[in-house]
C-alpha positions in Angstrom: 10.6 6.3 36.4 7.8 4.6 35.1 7.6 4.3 30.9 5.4 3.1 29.3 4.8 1.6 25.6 1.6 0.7 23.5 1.5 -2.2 21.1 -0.8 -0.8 17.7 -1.6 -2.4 14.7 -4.3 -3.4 12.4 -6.3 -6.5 13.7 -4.7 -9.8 13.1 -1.1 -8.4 12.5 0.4 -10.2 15.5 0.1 -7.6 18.3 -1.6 -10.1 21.1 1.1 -12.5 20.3 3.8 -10.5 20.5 2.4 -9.5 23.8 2.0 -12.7 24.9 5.9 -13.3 23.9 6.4 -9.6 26.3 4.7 -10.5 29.3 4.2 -14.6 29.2 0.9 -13.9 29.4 -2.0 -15.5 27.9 -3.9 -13.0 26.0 -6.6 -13.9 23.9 -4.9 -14.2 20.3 -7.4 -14.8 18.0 -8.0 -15.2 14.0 -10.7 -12.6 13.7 -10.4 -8.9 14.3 -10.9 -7.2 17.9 -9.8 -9.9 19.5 -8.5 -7.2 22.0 -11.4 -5.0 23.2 -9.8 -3.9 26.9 -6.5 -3.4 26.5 -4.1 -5.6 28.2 -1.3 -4.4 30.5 2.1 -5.9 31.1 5.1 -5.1 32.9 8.3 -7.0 32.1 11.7 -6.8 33.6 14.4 -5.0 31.0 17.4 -7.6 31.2 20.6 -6.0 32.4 23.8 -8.5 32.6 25.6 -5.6 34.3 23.1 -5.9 37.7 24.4 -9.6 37.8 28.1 -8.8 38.0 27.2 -6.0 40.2 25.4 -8.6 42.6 27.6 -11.3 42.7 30.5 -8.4 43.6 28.4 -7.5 47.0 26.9 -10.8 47.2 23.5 -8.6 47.2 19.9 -10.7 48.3 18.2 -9.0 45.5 18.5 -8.1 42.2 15.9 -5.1 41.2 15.7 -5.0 37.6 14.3 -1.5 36.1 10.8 -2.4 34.1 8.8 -1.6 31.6 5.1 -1.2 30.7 3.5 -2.8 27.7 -0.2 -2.4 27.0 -1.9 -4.1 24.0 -4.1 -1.7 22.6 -7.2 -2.9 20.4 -6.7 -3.6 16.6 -6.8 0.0 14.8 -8.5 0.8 11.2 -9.5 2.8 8.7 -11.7 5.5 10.3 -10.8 4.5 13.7 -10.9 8.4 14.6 -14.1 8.9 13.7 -15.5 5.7 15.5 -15.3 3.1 13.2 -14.3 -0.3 14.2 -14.8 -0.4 18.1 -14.3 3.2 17.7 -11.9 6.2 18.8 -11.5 5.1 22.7 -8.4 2.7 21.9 -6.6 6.2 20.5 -7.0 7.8 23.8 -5.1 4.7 25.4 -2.3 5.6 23.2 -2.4 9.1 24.8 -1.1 7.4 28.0 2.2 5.6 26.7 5.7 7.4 25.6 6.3 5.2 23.1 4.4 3.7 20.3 5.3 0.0 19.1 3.7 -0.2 15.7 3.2 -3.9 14.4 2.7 -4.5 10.8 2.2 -7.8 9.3 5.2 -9.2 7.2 4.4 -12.6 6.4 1.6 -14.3 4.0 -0.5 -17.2 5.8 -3.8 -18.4 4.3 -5.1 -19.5 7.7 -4.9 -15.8 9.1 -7.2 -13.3 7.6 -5.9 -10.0 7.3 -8.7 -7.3 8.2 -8.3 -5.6 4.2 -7.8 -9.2 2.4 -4.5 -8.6 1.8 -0.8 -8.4 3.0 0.6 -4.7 2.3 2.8 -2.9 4.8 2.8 0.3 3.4 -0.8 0.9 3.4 -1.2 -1.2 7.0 1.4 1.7 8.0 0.1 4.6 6.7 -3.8 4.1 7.5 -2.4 3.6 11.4 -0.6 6.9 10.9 -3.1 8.9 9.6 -5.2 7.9 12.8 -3.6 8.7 14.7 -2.5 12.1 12.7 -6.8 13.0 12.7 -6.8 11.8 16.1 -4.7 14.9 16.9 -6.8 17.4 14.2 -9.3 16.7 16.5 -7.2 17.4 19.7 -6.4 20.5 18.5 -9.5 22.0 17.3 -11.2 21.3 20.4 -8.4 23.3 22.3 -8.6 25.5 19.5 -12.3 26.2 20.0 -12.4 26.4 23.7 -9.4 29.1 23.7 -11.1 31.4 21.0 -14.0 31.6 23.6 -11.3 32.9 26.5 -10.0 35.9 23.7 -11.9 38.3 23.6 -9.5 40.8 25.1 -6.8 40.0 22.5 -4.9 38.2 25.7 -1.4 38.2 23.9 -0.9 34.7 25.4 -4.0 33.2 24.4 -3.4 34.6 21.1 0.2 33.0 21.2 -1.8 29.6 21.7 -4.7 30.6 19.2 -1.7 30.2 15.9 0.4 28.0 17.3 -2.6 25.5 17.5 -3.6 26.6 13.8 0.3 26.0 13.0 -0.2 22.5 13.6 -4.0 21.7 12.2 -2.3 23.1 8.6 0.8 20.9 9.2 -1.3 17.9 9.8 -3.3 18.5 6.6 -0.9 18.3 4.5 0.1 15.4 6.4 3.0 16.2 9.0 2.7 14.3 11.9 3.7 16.6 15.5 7.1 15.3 15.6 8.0 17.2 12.1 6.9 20.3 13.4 9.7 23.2 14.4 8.9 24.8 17.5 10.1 27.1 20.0 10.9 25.8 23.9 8.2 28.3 24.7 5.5 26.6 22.1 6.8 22.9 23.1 5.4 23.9 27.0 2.2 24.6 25.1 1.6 21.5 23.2 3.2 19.4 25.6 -0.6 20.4 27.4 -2.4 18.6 24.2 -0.8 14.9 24.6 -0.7 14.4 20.8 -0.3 10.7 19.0 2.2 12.1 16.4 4.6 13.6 18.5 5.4 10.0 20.2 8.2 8.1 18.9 7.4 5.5 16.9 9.5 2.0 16.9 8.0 0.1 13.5 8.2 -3.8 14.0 7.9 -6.0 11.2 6.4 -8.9 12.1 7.7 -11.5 9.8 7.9 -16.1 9.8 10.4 -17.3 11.9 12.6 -18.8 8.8 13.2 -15.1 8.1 14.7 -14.1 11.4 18.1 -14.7 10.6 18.0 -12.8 7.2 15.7 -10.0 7.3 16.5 -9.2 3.7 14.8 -12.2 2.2 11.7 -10.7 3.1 10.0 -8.3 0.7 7.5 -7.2 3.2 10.4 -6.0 5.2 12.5 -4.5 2.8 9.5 -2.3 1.4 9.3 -0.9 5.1 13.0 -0.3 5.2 12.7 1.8 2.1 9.4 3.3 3.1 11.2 4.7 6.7 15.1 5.1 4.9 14.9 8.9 4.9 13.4 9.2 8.2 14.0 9.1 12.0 12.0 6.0 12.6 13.3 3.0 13.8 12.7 -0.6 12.5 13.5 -4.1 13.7 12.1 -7.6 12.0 11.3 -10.3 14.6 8.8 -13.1 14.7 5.9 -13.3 17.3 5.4 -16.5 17.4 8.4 -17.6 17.9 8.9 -15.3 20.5 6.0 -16.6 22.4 8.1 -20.3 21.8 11.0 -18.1 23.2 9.6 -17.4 26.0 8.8 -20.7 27.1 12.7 -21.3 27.6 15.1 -21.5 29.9 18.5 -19.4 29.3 20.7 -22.3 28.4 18.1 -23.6 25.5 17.3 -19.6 24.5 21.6 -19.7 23.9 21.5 -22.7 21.8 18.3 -21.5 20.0 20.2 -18.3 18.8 23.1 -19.9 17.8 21.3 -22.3 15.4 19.6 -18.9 14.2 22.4 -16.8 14.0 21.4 -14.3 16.4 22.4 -12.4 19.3 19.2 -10.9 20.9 16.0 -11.9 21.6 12.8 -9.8 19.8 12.2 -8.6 23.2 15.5 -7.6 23.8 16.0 -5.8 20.5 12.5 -4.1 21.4 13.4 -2.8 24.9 16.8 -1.6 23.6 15.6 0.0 20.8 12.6 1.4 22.4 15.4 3.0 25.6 17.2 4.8 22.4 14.1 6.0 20.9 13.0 8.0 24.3 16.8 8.8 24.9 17.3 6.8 28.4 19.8 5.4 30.1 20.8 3.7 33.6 22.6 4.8 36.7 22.5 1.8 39.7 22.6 1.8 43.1 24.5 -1.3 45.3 24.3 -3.3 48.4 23.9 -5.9 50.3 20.0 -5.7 50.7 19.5 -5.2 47.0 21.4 -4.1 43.5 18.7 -2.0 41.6 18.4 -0.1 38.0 17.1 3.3 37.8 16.1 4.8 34.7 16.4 8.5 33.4 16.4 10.7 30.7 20.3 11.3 29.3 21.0 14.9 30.2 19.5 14.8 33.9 21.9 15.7 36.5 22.6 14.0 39.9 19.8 15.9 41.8 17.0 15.3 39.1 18.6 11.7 39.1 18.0 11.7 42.8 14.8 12.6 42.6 13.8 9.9 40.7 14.0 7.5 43.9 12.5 10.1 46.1 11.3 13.0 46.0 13.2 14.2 49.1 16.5 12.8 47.5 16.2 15.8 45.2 15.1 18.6 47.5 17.2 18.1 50.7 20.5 16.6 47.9 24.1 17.6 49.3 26.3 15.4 47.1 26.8 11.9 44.7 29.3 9.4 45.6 30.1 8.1 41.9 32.0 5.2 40.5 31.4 4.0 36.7 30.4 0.8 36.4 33.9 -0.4 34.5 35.9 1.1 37.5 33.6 -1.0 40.1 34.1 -4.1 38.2 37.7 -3.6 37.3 38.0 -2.9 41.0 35.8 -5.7 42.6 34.0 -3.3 44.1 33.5 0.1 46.1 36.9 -1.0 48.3 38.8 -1.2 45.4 37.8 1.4 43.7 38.0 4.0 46.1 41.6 2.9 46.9 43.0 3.5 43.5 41.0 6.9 43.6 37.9 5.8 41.1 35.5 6.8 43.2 34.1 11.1 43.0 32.4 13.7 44.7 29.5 15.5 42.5 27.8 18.1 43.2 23.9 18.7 42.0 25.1 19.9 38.3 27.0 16.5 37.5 25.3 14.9 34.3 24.5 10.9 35.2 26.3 8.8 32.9 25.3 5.5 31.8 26.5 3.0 34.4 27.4 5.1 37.2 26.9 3.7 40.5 25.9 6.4 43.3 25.4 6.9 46.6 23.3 9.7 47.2 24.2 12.2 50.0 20.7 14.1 51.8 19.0 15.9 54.3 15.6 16.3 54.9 
């Protein structure tokens, strides 16, 4: 499964560094706005300690890590929809990610301009949102306009379409991004069609000095976020770009030292990837041997054959049955022998829901 998240921001709010901390790439990051024009694509491998243990139990020659796609979309402002700044092509790159990672500045520094002459992470965040929010007025009447030309039979489905799509241009004037909007399953297979902006989640990331890292609380940038987003399903997390591009440049033992001195557990990237998984509801089932130990990503709720279609397609159509053992039963076990000897290991049929963990075996015929 491939997934997919865009980096957005204001100019100069830190999303090319942070990018370059992603992907250890060196994308230009520059003190003057539009430093991005093209926007940048990385994939990065999401860290799983469990593939490890898995490997070192079959003594597998490869470990295949799931990824995940970052692209650094051009510096956003005001107007943005209606072609100001480099204009509304960067929002259509938005229209191809599942996620949104929204950067907003956190931090004051003299010798970094900020696009509006000041540091203020309200307005940063709302100006993005309401982009992105006229971005998808404008989806929407253009669907809007091009349907009203197919009704002229009073087509009950078209007309369906006609108020659902003028349910959603009054929501957004007063404001309501897609995701607020209560709809039928019916009406979700409809706008699903229109690839909004608003109806993506959204994982805000303050990006704030590294002597605030440790205690996200002393930072009244952050805090104003925090009580912005407190009644709402968003998700937040404080890191510092820059000193996840520094991050980056280490090896594992000096990264474990690093966080000890900083009283941390996870790296901003870490935090990122595991947030961003919760956001879009995922999770991971493996697969083991000796060849290779891989990750496979999928929605929670997918059962074993829409789970085995995710490595191929003829996995899911020709499926007969999953051989499953959790992860904690393999491990416990030292392994598929062990497991299956004390009875761990099960026999599911096409309905079974995946768990995160499991390790299968997939049982076909094409």
């Amino acid at each position: 499964m491939s997934l997919k998240a865009g980096i957005v921001g204001l100019p100069n709010v830190g999303k090319s560094t942070l990018f370059n901390a992603i992907t250890n790439l060196q994308v230009e990051a520059a003190n003057y706005p539009f430093a991005t024009i093209e926007p940048n694509v990385g994939i990065v491998k999401v860290q799983d300690k469990r593939l490890e243990n898995l490997a070192k139990i079959v003594k597998s020659e490869k470990i295949l890590n799931a990824t995940f796609e970052f692209i650094d979309i051009a510096g956003l402002v005001k107007g943005a929809s209606k072609g100001e700044g480099l204009g509304n092509k960067f929002l259509s790159n938005i229209k191809e990610v599942d996620a949104i990672i929204h950067v907003i500045r956190c931090f004051d520094d003299q010798n970094i301009s900020h696009v509006l002459g000041s540091v203020d992470p309200i307005r940063d965040m709302k100006i993005i949102n309401l982009e992105l929010l006229f971005a998808d007025i404008e989806t929407v009447n253009n669907f809007l306009n091009k349907i009203s030309k197919k009704n002229k039979n009073n087509n009950k489905n078209l007309i369906l379409e006609i108020n659902l799509a003028n349910k959603f241009i009054e929501a957004f004037k007063k404001e309501i991004p897609a995701r607020e909007i209560q709809i039928t399953k019916k009406e979700q297979k409809i706008v699903k069609q229109w690839n909004l902006l608003t109806i993506k989640p959204i994982l805000y990331v303050g990006n704030v000095l590294e002597k605030d890292v440790s205690n996200l609380e002393n930072n009244v940038y952050f805090k104003k976020i925090k009580n912005e987003i407190k009644n709402s399903n968003f998700s937040l997390i404080g890191i510092s770009a820059q000193m996840e591009v520094e991050l980056s440049q280490f090896n594992d033992e000096d990264k474990k030292i690093f966080f000890k001195n900083l009283k941390i557990e996870f790296s901003g990237l870490d935090k990122i990837i595991k947030t961003t998984f919760k956001l879009l509801n995922l999770s991971t089932y493996f697969t083991v041997g000796k060849k290779e130990v891989k990750a496979w990503t999928f929605h929670n709720g997918y059962n074993a054959k829409e789970c085995a279609g995710i490595i191929h397609t003829d996995f899911e159509k020709g499926f007969i049955k999953a051989e499953i053992i959790s992860y904690k039963d393999y491990i416990d076990n030292n392994g598929e022998k062990g497991a299956k000897e004390l009875g761990k290991s099960r026999i599911e049929g096409k309905d079974y829901i995946m768990k995160d963990g499991d390790i299968v075996h997939f049982k076909f015929n094409v």
